[in-house]
C-alpha positions as CSV (number, residue, x, y, z in Angstrom):
1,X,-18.4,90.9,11.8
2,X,-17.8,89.9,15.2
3,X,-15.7,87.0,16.1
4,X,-16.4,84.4,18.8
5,X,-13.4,85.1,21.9
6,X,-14.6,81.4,22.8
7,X,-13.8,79.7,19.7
8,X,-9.9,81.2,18.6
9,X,-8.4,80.4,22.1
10,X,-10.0,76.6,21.4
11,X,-8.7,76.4,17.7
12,X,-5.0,77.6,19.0
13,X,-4.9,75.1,21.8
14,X,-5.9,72.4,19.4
15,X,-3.0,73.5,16.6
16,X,-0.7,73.5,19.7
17,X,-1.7,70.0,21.1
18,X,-1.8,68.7,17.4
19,X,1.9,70.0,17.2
20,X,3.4,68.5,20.1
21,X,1.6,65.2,19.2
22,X,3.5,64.9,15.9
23,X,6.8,65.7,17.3
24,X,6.1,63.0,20.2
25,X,6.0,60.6,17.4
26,X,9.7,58.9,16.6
27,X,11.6,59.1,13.1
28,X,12.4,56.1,11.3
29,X,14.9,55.5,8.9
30,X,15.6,53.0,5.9
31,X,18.3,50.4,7.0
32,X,20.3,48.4,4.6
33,X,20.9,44.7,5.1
34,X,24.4,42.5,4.1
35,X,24.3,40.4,1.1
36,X,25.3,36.8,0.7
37,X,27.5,34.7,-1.1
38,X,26.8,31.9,-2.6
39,X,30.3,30.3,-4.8
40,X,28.0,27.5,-5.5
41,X,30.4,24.3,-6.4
42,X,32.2,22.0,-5.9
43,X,33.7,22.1,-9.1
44,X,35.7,20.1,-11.0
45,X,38.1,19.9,-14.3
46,X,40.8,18.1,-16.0
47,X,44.0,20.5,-16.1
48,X,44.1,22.0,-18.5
49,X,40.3,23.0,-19.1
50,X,38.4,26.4,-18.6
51,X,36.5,25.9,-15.4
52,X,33.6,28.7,-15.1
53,X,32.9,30.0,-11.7
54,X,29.3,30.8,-10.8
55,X,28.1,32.7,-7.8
56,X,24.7,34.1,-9.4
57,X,23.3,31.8,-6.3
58,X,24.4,35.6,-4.2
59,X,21.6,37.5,-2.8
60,X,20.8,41.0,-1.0
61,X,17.8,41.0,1.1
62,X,17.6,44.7,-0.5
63,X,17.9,43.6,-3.9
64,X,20.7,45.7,-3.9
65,X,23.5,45.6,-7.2
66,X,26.0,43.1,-6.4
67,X,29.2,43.1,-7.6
68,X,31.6,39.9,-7.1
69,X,35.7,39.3,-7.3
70,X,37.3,36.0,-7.2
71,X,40.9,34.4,-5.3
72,X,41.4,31.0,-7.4
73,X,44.1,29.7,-5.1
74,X,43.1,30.8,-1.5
75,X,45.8,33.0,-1.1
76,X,44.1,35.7,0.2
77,X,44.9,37.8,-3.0
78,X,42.3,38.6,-5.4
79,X,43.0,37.6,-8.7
80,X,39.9,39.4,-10.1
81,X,38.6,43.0,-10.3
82,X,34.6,43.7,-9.0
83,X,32.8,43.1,-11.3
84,X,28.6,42.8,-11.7
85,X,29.1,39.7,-13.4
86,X,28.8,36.9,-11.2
87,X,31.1,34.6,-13.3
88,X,34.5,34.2,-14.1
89,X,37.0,31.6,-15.4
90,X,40.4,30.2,-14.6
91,X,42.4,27.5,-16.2
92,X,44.8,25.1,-14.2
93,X,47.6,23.8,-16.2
94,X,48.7,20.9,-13.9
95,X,46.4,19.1,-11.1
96,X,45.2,21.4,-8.6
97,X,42.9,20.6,-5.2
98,X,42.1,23.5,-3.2
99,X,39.6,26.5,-2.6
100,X,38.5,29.4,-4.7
101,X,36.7,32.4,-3.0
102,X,34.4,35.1,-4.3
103,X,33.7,38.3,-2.4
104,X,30.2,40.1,-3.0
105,X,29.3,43.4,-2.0
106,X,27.0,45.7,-1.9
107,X,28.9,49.1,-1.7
108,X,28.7,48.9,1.9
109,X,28.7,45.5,3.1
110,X,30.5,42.4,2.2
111,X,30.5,38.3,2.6
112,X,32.6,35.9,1.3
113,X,32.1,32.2,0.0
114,X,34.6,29.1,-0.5
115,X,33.7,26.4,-2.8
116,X,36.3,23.1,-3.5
117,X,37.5,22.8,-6.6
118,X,39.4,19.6,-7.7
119,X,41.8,20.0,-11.2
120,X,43.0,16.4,-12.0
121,X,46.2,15.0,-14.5
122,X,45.4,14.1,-17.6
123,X,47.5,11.0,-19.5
124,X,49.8,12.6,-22.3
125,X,48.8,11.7,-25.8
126,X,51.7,10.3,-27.3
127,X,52.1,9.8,-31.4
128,X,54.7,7.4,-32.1
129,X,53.9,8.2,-36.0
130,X,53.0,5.5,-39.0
131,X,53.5,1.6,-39.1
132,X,56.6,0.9,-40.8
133,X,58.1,-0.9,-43.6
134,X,62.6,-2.0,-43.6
135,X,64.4,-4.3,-44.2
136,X,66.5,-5.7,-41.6
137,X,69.9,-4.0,-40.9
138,X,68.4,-0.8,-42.2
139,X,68.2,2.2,-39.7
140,X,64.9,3.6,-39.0
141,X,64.2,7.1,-37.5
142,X,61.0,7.6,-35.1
143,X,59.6,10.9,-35.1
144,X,57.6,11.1,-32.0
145,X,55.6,13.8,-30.4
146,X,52.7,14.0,-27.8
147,X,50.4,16.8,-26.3
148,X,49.4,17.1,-22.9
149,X,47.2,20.0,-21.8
150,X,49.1,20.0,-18.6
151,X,51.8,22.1,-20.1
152,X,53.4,23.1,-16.8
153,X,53.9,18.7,-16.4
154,X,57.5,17.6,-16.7
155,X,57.9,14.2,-18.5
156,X,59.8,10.9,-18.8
157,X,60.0,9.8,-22.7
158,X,60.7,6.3,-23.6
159,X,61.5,4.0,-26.6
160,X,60.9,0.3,-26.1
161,X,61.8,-1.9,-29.3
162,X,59.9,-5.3,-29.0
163,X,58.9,-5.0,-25.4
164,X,58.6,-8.6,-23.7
165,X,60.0,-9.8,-27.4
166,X,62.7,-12.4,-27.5
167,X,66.1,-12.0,-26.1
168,X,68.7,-11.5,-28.8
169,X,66.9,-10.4,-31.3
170,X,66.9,-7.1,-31.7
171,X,64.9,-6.0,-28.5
172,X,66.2,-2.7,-26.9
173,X,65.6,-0.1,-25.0
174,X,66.4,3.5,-25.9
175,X,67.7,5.7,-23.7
176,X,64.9,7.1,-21.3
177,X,64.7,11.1,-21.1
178,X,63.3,13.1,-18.2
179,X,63.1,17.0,-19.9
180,X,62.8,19.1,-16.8
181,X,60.8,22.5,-17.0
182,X,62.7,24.9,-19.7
183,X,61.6,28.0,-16.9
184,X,65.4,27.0,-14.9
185,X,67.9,28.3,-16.2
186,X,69.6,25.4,-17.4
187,X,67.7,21.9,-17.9
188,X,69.3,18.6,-16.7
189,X,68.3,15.6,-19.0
190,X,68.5,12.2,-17.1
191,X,69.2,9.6,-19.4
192,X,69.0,5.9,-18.8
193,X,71.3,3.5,-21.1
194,X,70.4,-0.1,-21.5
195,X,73.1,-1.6,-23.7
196,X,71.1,-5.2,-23.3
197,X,72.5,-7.5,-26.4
198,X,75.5,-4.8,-27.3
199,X,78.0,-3.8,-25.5
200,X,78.4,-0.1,-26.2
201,X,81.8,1.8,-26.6
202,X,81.4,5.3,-27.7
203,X,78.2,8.1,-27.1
204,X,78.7,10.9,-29.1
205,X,77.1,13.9,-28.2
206,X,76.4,17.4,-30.2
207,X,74.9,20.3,-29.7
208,X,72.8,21.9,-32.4
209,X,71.1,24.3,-29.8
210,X,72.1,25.6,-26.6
211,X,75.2,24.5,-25.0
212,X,76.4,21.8,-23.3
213,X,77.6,22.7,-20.0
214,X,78.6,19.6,-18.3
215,X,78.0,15.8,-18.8
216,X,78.2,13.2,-15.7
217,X,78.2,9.2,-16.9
218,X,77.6,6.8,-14.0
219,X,78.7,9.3,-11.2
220,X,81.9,10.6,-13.6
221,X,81.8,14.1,-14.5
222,X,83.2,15.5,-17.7
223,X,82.7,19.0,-17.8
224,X,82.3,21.2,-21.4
225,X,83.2,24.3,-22.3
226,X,81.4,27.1,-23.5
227,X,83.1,27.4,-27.6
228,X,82.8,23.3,-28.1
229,X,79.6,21.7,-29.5
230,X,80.6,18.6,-30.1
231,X,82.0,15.7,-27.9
232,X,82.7,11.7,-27.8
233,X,82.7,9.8,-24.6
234,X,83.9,6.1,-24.3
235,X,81.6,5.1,-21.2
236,X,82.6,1.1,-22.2
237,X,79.4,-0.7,-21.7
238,X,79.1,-3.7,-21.2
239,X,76.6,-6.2,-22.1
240,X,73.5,-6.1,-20.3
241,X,74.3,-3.5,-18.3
242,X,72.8,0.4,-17.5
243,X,74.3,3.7,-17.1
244,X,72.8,7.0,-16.0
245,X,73.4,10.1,-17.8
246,X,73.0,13.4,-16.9
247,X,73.1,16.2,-19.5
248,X,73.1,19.9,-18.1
249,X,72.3,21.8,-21.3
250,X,72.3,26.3,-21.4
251,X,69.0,26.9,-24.0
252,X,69.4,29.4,-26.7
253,X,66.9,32.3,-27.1
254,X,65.5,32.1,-30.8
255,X,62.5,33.4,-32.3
256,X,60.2,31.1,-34.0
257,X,56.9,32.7,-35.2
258,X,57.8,35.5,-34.0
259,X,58.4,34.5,-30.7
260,X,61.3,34.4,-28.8
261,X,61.6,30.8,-27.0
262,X,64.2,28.9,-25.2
263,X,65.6,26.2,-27.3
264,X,67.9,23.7,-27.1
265,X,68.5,20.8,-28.8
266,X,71.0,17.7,-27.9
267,X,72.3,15.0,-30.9
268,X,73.2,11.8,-29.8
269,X,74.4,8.4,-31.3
270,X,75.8,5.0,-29.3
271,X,78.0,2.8,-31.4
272,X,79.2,-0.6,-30.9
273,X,82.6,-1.2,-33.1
274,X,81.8,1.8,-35.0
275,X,78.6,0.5,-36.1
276,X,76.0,2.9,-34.9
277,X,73.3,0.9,-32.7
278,X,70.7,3.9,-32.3
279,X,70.5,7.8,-32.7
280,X,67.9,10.8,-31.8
281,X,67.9,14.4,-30.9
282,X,66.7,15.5,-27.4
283,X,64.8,18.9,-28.1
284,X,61.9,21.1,-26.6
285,X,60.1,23.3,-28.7
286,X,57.3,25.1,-26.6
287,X,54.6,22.9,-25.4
288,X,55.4,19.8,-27.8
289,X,58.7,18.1,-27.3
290,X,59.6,15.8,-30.8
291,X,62.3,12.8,-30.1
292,X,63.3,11.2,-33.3
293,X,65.2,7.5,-32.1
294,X,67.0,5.7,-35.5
295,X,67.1,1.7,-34.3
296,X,68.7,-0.9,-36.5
297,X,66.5,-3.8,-36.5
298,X,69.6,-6.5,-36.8
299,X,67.2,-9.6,-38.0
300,X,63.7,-10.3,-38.6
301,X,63.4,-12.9,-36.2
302,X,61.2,-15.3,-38.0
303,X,58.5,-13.0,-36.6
304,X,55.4,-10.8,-39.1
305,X,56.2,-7.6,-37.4
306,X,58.6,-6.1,-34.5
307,X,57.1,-4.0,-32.4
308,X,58.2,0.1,-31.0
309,X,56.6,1.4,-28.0
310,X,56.5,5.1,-27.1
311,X,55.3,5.8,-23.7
312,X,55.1,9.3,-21.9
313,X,55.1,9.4,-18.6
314,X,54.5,13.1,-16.6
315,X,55.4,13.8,-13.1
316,X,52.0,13.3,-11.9
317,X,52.0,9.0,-13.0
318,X,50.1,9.7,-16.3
319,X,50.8,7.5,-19.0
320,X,50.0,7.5,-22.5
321,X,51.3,5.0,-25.2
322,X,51.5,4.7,-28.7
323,X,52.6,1.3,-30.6
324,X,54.1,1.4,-34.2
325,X,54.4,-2.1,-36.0
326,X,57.4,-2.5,-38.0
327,X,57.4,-5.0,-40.6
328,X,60.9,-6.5,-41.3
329,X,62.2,-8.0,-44.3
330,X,64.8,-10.6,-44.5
331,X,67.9,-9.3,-46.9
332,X,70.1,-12.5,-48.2
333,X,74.0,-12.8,-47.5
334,X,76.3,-11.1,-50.2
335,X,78.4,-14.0,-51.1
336,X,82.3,-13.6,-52.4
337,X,83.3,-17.1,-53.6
338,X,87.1,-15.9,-54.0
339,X,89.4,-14.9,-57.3
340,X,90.0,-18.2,-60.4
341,X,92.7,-20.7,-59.7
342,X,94.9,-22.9,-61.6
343,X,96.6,-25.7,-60.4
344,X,98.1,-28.9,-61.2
345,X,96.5,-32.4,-60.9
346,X,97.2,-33.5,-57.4
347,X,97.9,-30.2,-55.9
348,X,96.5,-28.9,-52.8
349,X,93.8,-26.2,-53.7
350,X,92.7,-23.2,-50.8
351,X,89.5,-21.2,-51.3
352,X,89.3,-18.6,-49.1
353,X,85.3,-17.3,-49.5
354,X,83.6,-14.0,-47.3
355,X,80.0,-12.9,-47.5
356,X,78.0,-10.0,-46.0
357,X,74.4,-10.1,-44.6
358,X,72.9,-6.8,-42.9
359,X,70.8,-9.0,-40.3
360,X,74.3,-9.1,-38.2
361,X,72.2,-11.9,-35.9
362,X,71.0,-14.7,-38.1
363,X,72.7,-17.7,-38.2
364,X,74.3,-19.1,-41.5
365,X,74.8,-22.9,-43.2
366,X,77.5,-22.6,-45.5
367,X,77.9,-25.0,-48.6
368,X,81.0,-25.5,-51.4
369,X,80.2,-27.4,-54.3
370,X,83.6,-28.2,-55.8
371,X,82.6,-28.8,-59.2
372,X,84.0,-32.8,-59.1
373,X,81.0,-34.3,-57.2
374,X,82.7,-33.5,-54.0
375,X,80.5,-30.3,-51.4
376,X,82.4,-29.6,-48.2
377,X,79.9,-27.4,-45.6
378,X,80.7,-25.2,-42.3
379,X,83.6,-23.5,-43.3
380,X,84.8,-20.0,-46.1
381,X,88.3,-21.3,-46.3
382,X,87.9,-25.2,-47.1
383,X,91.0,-27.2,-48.7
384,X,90.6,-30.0,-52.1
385,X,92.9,-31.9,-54.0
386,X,92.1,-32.3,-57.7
387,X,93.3,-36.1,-59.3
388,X,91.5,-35.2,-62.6
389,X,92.4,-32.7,-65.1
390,X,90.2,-30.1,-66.8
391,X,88.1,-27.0,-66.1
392,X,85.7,-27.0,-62.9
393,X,83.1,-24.7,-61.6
394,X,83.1,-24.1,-57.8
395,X,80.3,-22.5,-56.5
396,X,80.0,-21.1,-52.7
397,X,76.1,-20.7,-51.2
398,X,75.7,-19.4,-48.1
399,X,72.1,-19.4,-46.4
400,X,70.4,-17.6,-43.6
401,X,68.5,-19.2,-40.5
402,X,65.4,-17.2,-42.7
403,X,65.8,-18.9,-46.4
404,X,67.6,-15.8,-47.7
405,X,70.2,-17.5,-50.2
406,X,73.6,-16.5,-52.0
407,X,76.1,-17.8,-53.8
408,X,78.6,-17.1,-56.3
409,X,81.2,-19.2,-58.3
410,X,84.7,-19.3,-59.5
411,X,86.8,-21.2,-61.9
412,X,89.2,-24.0,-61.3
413,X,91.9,-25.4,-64.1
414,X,93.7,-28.5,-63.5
415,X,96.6,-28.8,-66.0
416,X,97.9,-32.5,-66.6
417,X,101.1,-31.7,-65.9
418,X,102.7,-35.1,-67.4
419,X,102.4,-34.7,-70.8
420,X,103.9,-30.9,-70.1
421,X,106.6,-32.5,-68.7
422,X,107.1,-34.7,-71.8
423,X,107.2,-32.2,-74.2
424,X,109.4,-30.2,-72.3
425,X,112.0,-32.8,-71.9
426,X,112.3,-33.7,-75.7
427,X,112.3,-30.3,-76.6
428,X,115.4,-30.1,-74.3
429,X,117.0,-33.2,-75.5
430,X,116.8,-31.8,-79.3
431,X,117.9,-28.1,-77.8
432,X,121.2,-30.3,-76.6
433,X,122.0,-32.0,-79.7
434,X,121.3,-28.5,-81.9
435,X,123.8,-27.3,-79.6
436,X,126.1,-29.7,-80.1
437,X,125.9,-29.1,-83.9
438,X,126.3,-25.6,-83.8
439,X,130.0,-26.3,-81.7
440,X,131.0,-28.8,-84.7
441,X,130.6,-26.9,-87.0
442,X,132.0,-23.9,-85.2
443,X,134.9,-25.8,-85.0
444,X,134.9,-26.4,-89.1
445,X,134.7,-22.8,-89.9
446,X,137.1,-21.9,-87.5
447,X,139.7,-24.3,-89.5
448,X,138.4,-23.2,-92.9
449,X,138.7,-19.3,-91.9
450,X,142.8,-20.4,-90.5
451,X,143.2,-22.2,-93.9
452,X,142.4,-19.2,-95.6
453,X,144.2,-16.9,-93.8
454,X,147.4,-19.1,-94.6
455,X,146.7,-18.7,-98.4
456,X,146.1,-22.5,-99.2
457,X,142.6,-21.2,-101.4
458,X,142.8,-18.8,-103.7
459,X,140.5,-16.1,-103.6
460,X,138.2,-17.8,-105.8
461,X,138.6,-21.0,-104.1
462,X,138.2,-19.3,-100.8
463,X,135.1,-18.0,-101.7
464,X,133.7,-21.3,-102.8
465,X,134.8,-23.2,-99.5
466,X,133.0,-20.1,-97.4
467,X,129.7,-20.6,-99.7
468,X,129.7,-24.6,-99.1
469,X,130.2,-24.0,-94.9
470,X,127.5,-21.7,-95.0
471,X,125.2,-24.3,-96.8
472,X,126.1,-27.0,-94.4
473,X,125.1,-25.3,-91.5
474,X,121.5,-23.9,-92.9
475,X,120.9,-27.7,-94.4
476,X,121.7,-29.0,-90.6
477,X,119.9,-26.3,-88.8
478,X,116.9,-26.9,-91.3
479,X,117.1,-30.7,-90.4
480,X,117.1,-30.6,-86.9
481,X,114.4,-27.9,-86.8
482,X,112.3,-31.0,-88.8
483,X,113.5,-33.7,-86.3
């Protein structure tokens, strides 16, 4: 077969211009595009709630996998891992305002997005514990305790008995407590004493955890000492005045659940003339701080109920309160009306009386009733003269400024003493002439026993002479005993 010369020369200039035609034409290659962020927000939380972080709003104009880290304080340093999920969480523990970031990428590219967030306080939640029953004078211990999910707040605790109540009867304030942060190592408490209607002369301080390292009253320091626990100041207090405290207090590691935590806890009582006003323990344990506060409530007042405020107060101007009602009862005077007495008609009689009455501010109407018609009032050590003989009953009430009544009696005998004074006189008269009877005849046996002695009797006759002197003197001693 022959081949056409005309037609291969054609068919290999066509392969060649086909060839060059195809490599004239450019390459072109796939290109990859940068995502973008999206943080959504703002957001916005109380402290102490999980706030979840969104960016699913990201995109890649390739569709491309994203993957996404977060910075929750705009520091620059992630606080997150990549990760392909687009959400994540953080939880703020005390108010927070600022701007959280999330990077996405795409394994080549990045962007970044900011979004606001806003963390705000929340109020502590105070328990104060039950309404109370006492009666007045008796000391009552408040267990208090409160949550707050701001656990990294620090707080100011108070105790406020009969807030806005009536001067001078009973109202006072506790000591007020600012509990710093237990991450220092050593935590100052600043107290605040309001003696109000007592003055105060003794705070007694102990401590059952940790150690007290120094203790400053109104600018005074009195420093501790590592091996003592326990210590008495006399800050003299005057009435209606305030004094600042400042405890410096070392915590104690101890393991509770398991856990080792820094404890420490601070027992404290004021007095007033020994008589303890109000008492408590200072303490942290963890996240919930319990303040027990003892009060006497010294009088009922005439009112249903006194009232006992707890307030919290954290360092960010939340508030939370919590009011028990305490219902007081009135306790009547112990009355001592004195021992018996006897005494003569006309002779100056002193009571001396005393009585007791827990409510240490009532007021008191005090009433004798001497038994004789007669009641002398105002006073335990009244004075009474007697012009009638016999037995009397004196009775001594004393009353409170609430009704609360008590009394108690005592015996009084006026002897008729001139009648005693008869009888003693003739009994003396006869005891004179008896003795003069016993000297006669004395006298007659002294003469009777010289007669014999001489041998004027004879021993017979002696005998007889003795008999008849005995006789006389039992017949006259029997006569006069008669008389």
């Amino acid at each position: 077969m022959k081949h056409n010369s005309k037609i291969i020369p054609g068919l290999i200039v066509w392969t060649m211009i086909t060839t060059l035609l195809v490599m004239s034409v450019p390459f072109v290659c796939a290109q990859n595009d940068p995502p973008v962020a999206n943080a959504n927000g703002p957001y916005s939380a109380p402290e102490g709630s999980e706030i979840v972080f969104d960016a699913s709003g990201s995109s890649d104009p390739d569709a491309d996998v994203l993957q996404y880290r977060w910075d929750f304080d705009g520091d620059s340093i992630w606080d997150t891992e990549y990760s392909t999920d687009p959400t994540a969480t953080h939880t703020w523990f005390d108010d927070y305002s600022g701007k959280v970031l999330v990077m996405v990428t795409d394994g080549e590219f990045t962007d970044i997005a900011i979004a606001e967030v806003r963390v705000y306080n929340v109020d502590p939640i105070p328990d104060g514990g039950e309404d109370r029953e006492a009666d007045e004078g008796e000391l009552i211990t408040f267990q208090g305790s409160f949550l707050d999910p701001g656990s990294m707040d620090t707080y100011s605790v108070t105790w406020t008995v009969n807030e806005n109540g009536v001067p001078g009867c009973g109202d006072m304030i506790a000591p007020q407590l600012t509990l710093h942060s237990i991450e220092y190592s050593s935590i100052i408490i600043h107290t605040t004493i309001d003696s109000n209607d007592f003055a105060l002369n003794d705070l007694h301080l102990q401590a059952l955890h940790g150690t007290l390292i120094e203790v400053t009253i109104s600018g005074v320091t009195y420093p501790s000492y590592p091996d003592h626990f326990d210590y008495t100041f006399i800050p003299d207090i005057p009435q209606w005045t305030s004094i600042t405290v400042n405890i410096t207090v070392e915590p104690e590691i101890v393991t509770l659940d398991d856990d080792e935590i820094e404890l420490f806890q601070i027992q404290w009582h004021l007095t007033n003339d020994s008589r303890i006003l109000n008492f408590g323990v200072i303490s942290n344990q963890e996240e919930n701080m319990t303040l027990p506060f003892g009060k006497g409530f010294p009088d009922d007042c005439g009112r249903p109920f006194h009232t006992v405020r707890f307030s919290v107060t954290d360092d960010d101007g939340g508030i939370g309160y919590d009011t028990i009602r305490i219902v007081v009862n009135n306790v009547a005077p112990i009355v001592e009306a004195g021992r018996d007495q006897d005494v003569s008609r006309g002779e100056v009689v002193y009571f001396d009386g005393s009585f007791t009455d827990p409510g240490w501010l009532d007021s008191h109407r005090i009433t004798w009733d001497l038994g004789d018609g007669e009641t002398i009032k105002g006073t335990l050590t009244p004075v009474h003269v007697y012009e009638t003989g016999g037995t009397y009953t004196v009775t001594l009430t004393v009353v409170d400024d609430d009704g609360g009544s008590g009394n108690d009696s005592l015996t009084v005998r006026v002897l008729v003493l001139d009648e005693i004074i008869e009888k003693i006189s003739d009994l003396n008269s006869d005891i004179l002439d008896l003795g003069a009877t016993v000297a006669n005849l004395q006298a007659d046996i002294d003469e009777l026993s010289s007669r014999i002695a001489s041998n004027l009797y004879t021993g017979i006759g002696g005998g007889v002479v003795i008999g008849l002197i005995i006789g006389v003197v039992a017949y006259s001693l029997a006569r006069r005993q008669k008389t």
